[in-house]
C-alpha positions as a printed NumPy array, in Angstrom:
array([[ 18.756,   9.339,  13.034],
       [ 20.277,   7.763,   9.82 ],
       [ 24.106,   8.971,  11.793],
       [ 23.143,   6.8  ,  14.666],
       [ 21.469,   3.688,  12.682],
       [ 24.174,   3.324,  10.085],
       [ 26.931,   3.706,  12.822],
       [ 25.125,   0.799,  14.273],
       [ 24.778,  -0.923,  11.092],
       [ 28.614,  -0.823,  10.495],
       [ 29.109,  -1.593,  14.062],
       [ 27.05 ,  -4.817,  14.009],
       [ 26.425,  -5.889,  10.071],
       [ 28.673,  -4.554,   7.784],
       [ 28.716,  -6.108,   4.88 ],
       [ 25.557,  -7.706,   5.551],
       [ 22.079,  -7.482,   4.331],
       [ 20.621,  -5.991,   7.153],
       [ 21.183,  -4.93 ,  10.781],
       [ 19.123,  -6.805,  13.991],
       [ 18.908,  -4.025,  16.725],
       [ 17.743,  -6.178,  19.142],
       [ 20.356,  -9.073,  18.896],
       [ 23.263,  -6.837,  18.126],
       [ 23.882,  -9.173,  15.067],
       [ 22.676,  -9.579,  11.713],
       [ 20.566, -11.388,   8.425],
       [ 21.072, -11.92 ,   4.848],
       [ 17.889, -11.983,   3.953],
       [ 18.433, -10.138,   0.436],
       [ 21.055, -12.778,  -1.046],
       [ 23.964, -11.399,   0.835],
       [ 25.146,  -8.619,  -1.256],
       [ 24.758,  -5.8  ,   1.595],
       [ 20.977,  -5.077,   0.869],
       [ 21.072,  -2.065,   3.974],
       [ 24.76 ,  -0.38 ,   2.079],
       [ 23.358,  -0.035,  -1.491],
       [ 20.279,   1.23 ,  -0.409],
       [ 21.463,   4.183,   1.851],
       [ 24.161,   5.004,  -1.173],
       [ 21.762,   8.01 ,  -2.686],
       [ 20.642,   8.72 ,   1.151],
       [ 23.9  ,   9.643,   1.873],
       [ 24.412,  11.38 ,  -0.866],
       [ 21.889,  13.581,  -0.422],
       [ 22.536,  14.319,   3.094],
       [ 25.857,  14.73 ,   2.211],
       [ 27.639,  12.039,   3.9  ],
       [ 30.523,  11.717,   1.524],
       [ 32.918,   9.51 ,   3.323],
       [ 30.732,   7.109,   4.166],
       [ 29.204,   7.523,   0.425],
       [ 32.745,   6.576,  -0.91 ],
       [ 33.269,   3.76 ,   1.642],
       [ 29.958,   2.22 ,   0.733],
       [ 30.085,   2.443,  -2.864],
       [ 33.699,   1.239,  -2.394],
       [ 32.842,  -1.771,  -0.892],
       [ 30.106,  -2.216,  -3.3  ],
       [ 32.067,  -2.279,  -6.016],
       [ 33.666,  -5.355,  -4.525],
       [ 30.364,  -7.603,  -4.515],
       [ 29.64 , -10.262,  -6.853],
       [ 26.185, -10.018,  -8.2  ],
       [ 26.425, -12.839, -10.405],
       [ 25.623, -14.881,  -7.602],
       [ 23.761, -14.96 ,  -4.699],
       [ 26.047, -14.771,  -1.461],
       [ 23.192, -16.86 ,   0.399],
       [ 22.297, -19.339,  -2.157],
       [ 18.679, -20.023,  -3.039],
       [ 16.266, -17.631,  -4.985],
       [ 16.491, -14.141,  -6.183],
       [ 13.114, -11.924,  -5.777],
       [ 13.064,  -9.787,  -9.028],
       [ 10.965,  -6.942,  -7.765],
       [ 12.857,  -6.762,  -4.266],
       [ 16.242,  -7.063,  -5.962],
       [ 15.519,  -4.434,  -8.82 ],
       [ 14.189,  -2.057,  -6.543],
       [ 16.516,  -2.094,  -4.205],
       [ 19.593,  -3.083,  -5.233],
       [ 19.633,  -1.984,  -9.088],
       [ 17.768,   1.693,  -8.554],
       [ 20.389,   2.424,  -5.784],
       [ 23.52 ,   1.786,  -8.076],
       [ 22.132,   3.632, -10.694],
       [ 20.385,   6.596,  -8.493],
       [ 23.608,   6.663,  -6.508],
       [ 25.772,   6.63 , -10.207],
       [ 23.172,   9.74 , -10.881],
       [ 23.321,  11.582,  -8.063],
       [ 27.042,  11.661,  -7.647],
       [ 27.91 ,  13.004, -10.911],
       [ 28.055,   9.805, -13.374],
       [ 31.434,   9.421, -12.013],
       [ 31.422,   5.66 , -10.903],
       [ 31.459,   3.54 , -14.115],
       [ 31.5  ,   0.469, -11.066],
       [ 28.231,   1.263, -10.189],
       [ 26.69 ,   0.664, -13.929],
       [ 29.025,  -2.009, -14.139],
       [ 27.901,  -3.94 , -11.119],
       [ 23.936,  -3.094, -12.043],
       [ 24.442,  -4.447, -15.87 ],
       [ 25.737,  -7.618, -13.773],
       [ 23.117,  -8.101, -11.663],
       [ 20.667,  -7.954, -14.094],
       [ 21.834,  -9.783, -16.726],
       [ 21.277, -12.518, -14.39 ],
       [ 17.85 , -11.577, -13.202],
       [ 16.938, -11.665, -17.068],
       [ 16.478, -15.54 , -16.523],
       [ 13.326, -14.854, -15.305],
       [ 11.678, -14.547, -18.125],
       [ 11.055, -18.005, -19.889],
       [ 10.457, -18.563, -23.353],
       [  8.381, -16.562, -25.233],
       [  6.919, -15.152, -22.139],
       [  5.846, -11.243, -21.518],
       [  6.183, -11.32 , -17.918],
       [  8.819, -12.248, -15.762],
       [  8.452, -15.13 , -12.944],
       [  9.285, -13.173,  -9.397],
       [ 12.448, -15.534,  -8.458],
       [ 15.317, -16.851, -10.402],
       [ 18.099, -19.005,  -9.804],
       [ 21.172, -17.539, -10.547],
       [ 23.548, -20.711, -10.245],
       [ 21.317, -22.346, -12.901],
       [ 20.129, -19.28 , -14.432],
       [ 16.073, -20.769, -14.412],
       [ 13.013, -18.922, -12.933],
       [ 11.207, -20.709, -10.167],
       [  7.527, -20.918, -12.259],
       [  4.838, -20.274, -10.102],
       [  2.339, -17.579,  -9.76 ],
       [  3.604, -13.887,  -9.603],
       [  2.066, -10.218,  -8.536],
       [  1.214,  -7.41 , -11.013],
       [  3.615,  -5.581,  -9.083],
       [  6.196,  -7.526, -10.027],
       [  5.486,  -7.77 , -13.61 ],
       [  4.811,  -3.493, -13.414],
       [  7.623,  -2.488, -11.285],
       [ 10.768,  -2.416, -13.563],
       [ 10.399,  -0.115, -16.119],
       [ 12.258,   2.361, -14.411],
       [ 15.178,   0.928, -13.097],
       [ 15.346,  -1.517, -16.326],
       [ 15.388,   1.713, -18.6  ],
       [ 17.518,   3.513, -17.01 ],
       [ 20.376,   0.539, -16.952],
       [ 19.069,   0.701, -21.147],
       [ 20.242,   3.942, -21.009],
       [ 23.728,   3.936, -19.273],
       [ 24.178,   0.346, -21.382],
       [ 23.395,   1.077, -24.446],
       [ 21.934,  -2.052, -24.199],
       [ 18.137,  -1.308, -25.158],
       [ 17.161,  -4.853, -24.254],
       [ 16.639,  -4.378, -20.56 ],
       [ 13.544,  -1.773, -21.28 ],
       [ 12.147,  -3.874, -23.734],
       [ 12.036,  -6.482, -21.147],
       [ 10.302,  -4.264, -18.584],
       [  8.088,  -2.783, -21.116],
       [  6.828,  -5.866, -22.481],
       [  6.101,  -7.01 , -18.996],
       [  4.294,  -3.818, -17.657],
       [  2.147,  -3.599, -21.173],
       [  1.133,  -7.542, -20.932],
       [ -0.762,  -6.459, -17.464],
       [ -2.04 ,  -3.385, -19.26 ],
       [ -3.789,  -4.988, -21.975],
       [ -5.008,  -7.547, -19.118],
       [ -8.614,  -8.176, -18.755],
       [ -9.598,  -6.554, -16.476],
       [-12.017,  -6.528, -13.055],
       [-12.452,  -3.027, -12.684],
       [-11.707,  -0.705, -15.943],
       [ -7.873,  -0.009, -16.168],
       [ -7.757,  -2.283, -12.891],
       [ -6.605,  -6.392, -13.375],
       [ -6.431,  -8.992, -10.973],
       [ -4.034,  -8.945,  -8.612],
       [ -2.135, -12.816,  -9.359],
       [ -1.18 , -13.358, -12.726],
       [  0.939, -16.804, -14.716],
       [  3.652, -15.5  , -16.71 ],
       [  3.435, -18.673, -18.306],
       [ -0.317, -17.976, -20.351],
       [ -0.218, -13.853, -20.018],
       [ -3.273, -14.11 , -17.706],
       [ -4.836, -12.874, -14.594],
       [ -5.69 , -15.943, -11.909],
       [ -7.461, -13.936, -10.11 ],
       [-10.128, -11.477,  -9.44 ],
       [ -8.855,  -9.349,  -6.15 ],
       [ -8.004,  -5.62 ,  -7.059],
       [ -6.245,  -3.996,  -4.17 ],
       [ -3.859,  -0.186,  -4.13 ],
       [ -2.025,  -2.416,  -1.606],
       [  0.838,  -4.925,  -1.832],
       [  1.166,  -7.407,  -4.337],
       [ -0.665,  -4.623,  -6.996],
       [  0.627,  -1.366,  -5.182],
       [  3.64 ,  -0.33 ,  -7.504],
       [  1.997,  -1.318, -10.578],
       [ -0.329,   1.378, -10.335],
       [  2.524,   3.369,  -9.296],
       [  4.56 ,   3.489, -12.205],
       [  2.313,   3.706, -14.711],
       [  2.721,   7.735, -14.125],
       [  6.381,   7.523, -13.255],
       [  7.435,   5.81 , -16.04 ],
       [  5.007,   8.462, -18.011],
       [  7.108,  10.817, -16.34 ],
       [ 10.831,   9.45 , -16.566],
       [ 10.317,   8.469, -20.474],
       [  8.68 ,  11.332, -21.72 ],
       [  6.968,   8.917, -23.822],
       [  4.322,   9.611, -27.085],
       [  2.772,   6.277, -25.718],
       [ -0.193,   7.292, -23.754],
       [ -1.12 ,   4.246, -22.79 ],
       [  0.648,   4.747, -19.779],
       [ -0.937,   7.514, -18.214],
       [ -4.135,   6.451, -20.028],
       [ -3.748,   3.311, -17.831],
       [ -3.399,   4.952, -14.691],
       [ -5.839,   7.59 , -15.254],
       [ -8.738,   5.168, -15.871],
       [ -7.333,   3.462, -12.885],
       [ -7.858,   6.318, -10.694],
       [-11.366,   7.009, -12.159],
       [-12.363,   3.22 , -11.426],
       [-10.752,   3.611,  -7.715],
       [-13.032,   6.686,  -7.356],
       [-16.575,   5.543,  -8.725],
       [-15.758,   2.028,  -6.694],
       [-13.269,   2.115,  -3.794],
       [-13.098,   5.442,  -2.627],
       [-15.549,   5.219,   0.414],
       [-15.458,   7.684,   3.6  ],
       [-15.608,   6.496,   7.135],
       [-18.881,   6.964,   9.402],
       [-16.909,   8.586,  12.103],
       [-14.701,  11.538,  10.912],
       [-15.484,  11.264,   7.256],
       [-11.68 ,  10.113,   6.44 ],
       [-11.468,   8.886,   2.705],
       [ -9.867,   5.368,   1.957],
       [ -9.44 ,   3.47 ,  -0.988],
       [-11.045,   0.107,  -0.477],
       [ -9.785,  -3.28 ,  -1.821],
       [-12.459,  -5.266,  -3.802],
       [-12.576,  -9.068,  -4.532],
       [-14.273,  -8.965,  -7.569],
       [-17.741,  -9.445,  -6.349],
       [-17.717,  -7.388,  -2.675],
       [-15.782,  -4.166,  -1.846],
       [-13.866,  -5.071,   1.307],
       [-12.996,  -2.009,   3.517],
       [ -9.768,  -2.401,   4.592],
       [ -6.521,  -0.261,   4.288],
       [ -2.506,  -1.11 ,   4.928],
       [  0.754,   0.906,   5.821],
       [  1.733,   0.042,   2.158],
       [ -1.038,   0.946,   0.344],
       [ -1.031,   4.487,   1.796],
       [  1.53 ,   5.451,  -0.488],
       [ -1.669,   6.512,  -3.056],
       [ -2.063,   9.676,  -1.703],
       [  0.822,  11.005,  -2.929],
       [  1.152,   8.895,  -6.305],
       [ -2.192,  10.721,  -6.959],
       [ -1.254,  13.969,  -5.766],
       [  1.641,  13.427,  -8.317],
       [ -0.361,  12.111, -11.009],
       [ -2.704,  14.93 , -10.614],
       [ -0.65 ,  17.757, -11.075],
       [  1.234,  15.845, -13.707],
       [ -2.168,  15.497, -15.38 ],
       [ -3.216,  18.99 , -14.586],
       [ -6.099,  17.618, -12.581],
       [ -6.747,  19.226,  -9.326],
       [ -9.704,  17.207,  -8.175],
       [ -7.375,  14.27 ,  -8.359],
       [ -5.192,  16.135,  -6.442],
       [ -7.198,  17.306,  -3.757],
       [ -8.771,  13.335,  -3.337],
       [ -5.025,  12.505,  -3.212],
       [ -4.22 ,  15.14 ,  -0.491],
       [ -7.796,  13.799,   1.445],
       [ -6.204,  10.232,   1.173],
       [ -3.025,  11.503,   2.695],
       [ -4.875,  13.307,   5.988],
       [ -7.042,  10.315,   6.806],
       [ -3.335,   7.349,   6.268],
       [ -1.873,  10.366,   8.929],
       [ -4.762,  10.024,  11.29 ],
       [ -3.44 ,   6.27 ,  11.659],
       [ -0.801,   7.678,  13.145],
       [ -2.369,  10.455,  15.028],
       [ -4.771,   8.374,  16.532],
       [ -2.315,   5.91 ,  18.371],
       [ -0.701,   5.82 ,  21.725],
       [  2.256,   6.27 ,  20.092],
       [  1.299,   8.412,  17.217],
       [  2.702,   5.298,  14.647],
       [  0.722,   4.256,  12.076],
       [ -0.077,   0.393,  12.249],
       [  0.928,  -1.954,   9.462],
       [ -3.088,  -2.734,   8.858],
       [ -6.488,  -1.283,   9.514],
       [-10.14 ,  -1.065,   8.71 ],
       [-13.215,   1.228,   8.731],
       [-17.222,   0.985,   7.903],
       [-18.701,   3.551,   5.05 ],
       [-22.205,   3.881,   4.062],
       [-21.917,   0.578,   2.603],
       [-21.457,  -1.141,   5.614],
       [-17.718,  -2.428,   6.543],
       [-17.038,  -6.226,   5.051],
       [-13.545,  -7.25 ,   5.246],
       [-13.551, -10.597,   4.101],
       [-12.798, -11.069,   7.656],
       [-14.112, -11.54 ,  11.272],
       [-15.921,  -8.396,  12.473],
       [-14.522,  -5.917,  14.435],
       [-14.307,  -6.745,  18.506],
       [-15.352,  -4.723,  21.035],
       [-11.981,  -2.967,  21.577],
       [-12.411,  -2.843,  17.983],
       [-15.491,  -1.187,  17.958],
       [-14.5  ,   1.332,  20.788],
       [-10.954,   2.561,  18.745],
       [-13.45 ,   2.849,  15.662],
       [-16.227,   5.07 ,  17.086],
       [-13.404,   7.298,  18.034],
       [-10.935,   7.58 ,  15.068],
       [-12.755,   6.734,  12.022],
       [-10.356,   3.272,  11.791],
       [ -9.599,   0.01 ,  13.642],
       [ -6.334,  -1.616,  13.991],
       [ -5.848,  -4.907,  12.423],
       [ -2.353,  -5.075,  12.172],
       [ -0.939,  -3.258,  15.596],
       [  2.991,  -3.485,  14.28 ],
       [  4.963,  -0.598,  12.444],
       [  8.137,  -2.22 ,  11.005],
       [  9.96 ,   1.65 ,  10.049],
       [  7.526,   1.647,   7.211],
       [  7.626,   4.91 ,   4.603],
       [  4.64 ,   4.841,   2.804],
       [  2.56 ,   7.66 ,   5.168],
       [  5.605,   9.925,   5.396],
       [  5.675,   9.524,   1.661],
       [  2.511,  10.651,   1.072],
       [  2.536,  13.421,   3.33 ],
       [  6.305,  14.497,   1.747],
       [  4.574,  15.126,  -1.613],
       [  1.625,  16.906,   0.195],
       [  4.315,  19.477,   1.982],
       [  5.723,  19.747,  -2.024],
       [  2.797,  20.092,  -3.189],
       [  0.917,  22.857,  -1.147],
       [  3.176,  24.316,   1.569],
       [  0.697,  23.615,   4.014],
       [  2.901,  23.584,   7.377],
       [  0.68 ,  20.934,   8.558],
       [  2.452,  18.291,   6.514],
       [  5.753,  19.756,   8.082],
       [  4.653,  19.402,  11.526],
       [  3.293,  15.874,  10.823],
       [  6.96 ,  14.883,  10.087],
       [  7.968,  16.456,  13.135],
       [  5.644,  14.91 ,  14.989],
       [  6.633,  11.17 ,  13.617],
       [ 10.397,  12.155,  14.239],
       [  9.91 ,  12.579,  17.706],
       [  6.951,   9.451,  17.97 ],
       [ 10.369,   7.748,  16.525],
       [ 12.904,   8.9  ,  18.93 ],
       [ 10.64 ,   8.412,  21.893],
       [  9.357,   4.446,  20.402],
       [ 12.071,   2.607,  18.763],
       [ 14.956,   4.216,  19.55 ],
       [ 17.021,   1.741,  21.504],
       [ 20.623,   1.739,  22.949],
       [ 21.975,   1.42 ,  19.18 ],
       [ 19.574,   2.119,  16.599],
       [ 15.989,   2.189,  15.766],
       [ 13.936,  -0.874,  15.268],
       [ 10.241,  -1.673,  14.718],
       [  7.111,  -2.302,  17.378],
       [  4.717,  -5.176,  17.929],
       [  1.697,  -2.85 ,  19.278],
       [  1.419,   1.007,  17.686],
       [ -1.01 ,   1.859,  20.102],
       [  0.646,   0.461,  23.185],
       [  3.079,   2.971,  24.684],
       [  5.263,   0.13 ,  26.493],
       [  5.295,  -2.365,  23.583],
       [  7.638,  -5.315,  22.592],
       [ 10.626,  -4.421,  19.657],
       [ 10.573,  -6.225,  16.809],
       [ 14.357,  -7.221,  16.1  ],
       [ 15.152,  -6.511,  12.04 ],
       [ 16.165,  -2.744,  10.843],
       [ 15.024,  -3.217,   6.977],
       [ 17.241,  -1.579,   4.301],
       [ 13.862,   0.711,   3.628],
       [ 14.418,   2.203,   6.258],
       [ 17.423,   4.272,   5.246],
       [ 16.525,   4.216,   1.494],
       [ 13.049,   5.517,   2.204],
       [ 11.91 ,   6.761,   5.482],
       [ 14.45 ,   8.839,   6.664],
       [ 14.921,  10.142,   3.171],
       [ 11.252,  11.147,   3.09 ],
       [ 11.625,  12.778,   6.271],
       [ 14.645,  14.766,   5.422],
       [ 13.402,  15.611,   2.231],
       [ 10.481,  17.177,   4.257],
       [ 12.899,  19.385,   6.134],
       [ 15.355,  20.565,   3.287],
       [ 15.431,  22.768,   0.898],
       [ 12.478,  21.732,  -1.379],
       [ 14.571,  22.498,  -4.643],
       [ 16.664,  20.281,  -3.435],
       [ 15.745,  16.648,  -5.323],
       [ 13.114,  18.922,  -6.675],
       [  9.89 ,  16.757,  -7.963],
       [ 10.495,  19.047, -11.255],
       [ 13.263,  17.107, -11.769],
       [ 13.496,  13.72 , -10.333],
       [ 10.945,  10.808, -10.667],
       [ 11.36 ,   8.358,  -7.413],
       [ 11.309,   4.741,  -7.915],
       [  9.338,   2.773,  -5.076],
       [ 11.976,   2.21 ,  -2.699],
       [ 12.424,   6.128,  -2.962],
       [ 15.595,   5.741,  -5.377],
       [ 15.767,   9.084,  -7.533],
       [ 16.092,   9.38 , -11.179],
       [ 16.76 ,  12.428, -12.925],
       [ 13.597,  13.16 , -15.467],
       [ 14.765,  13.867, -19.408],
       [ 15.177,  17.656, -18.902],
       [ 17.037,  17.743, -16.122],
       [ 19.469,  14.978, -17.404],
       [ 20.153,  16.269, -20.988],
       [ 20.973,  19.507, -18.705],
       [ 23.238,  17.392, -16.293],
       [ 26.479,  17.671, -17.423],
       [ 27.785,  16.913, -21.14 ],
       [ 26.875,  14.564, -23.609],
       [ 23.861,  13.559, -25.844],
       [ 22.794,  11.155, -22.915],
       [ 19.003,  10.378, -23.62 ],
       [ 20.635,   9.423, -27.246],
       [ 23.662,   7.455, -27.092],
       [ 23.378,   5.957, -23.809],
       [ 27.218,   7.084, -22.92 ],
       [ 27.947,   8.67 , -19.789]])
């Protein structure tokens, strides 16, 4: 599957950000700098696709990242965790050999550093690299959380300790946050007074990663500050006594968003990456019953794919608990109604765009317990793949899940070789292979060696000087 893609990829976009099966053509919609290349580099690594390893990392070493090839904005978030976790999980993976890659990261970043403004803790989410000013507005607590690995990391291979100061200051400014629900802040925040704007708490998008790398970053430190995994911890407690809520029909557990006055029972694609961030947390926390709710979380995101005609998950969804089943929304329809009082769910977004976040989940499930149902689920979405959005030259996404005939969406996202056919092979391999012992993954599935294994990796007093 990644063979085929990529080949079409090169075929049709080389060079470019990402591939449009559909059109046979491309878009640079990640500034240019060949968003789909540097986010496969560590894919191919691990599957051992060397050439084309060489020839990417090759041609990324020929990219300006100073500048954006497209003009216009820079996203922070999508930029570091694409673009700077792949150079520096590809430099990683293939043996610290490729000064380039650290090279090219440092100057990327450097530039992204205009972010911040003034005084500020957090960063805005887009910059301007021509004139090296943020665009102030509004930003996500996933943004302002989601940088402390990759930022550390380039710390590390710098020397330069200034780039994890930057993310850490960020990522402990939402910390310290008021919050709506303990360990939990509002989802909008203004770099520009330190502050929440708002009062919506959600495990999905715009808050998602936050959450996320509070325990990675735990993790890939090795910290003595605990107010990382304190953070998350009372996070998880919160999402338990509040969102955690079981459908009627089938008893599936969800975590529900909440808008800081009404739960609202609704799930996403994205956010279904919590099961296995908590089945993570939990074992890294030696906490079982967080475990086991994180496996339960995992079993009812795959019965959004079970449950359609084509056994895809869609993009958004709802249920009713005991508390009834407010979305904020309109109420269900009667189609609505009927899909519900079979599968414990209702569609509300019908469209899969190659998505990760499920197989994710169920990935650290099969790690986690062996259980060869999590195998066969990834078999099962491999072949719902080949049969659904395979077309005459790649893969692409689908407006309808649960409509066996449905219309293509055009755009093959960079995710989709950084993240869901890494997930999938991951599944299938060896399991010491990128073993969760020893590697913490970023959010777009970028691996990072955790302290052990690198002070093992090779020679050198890495964690200390910072020297390859």
């Amino acid at each position: 599957m990644f063979n085929v893609s990529y080949t079409a990829y090169k075929t049709y976009a080389w060079g470019d950000d990402s591939l449009l099966v559909e059109s046979h053509s491309y878009t640079n919609d990640r500034n240019g700098w060949g968003a789909t290349i540097v986010d496969a580099l560590d894919t191919m690594w691990i599957m051992g696709l060397y050439t084309w390893f060489d020839e990417a990392a090759n041609y990324t070493a020929t990219v300006d990242f100073s500048e954006s090839q497209t003009g216009g904005l820079t996203n922070i978030f999508e930029t570091t965790i694409r673009y700077l976790a792949g150079l520096l999980s590809a430099y990683e993976l293939s043996g610290r050999q490729r000064q380039v890659l650290v090279d090219k990261a440092k100057e990327l970043t450097d530039q992204m550093a205009y972010a911040w403004a003034g005084n500020n803790a957090m960063p805005y989410t887009n910059v301007d690299f021509e004139t090296q000013t943020p665009q102030k507005s509004t930003t996500g607590i996933a943004v302002a959380g989601t940088l402390t690995l990759e930022w550390s990391r380039l710390s590390l291979y710098t020397g330069n300790d200034t780039y994890r100061q930057l993310a850490e200051k960020s990522t402990q400014q939402v910390i310290h946050m008021q919050d709506v629900l303990p360990g939990m802040p509002g989802q909008i925040v203004d770099p520009s007074t330190g502050k929440a704007v708002s009062s919506y708490v959600t495990w999905g998008g715009g808050s998602d990663s936050y959450f996320e790398y509070l325990i990675k970053y735990a993790r890939l430190s090795n910290t003595n500050d605990n107010s990382y995994t304190d953070s998350w911890l009372t996070a998880v407690q919160s999402s338990i006594d509040t969102l955690a809520k079981r459908s009627t029909v089938g008893n599936w557990l969800y975590l529900a968003d909440y808008d800081g006055s009404q739960v609202r029972h609704v799930g996403s694609h994205l956010a279904c990456f919590y099961g296995g961030n908590w089945i993570l947390g939990g074992k890294m926390t030696n906490n079982e019953d967080i475990v086991n709710i994180g496996l339960s979380l995992t079993d009812a995101c795959w019965n959004t794919y079970a449950s359609t005609a084509t056994g895809i998950g869609p993009e958004g969804f709802a249920f009713t608990s005991s508390d009834g089943g407010y979305t904020g929304g309109s109420p269900p329809n009667a189609n609505q109604t009927a899909f519900y009082a079979q599968h414990g769910f209702y569609i509300t977004g019908a469209d899969y765009i190659l998505r990760p976040e499920v197989l994710e989940s169920n990935f650290y499930a099969w790690r986690a317990t062996g259980d060869i149902k999590y195998w066969n689920n990834a078999v099962s979405a491999v072949k719902s793949f080949d049969k659904y959005l395979r077309t005459s030259v790649a893969y692409t996404g689908i407006d309808n899940v649960d409509d066996t005939n449905s219309t293509r969406t055009d755009e093959m996202e960079s995710f989709w070789f950084a993240e869901t056919l890494k997930y999938l092979y991951l599944t299938f391999d060896d399991p010491e292979h990128i073993s969760l012992d020893n590697y913490v993954f970023n959010t777009e599935a970028h691996p990072f060696m955790a302290p052990a294994a690198l002070s093992d990796y090779g020679s050198g007093n890495v964690l200390v000087t910072g020297n390859p």
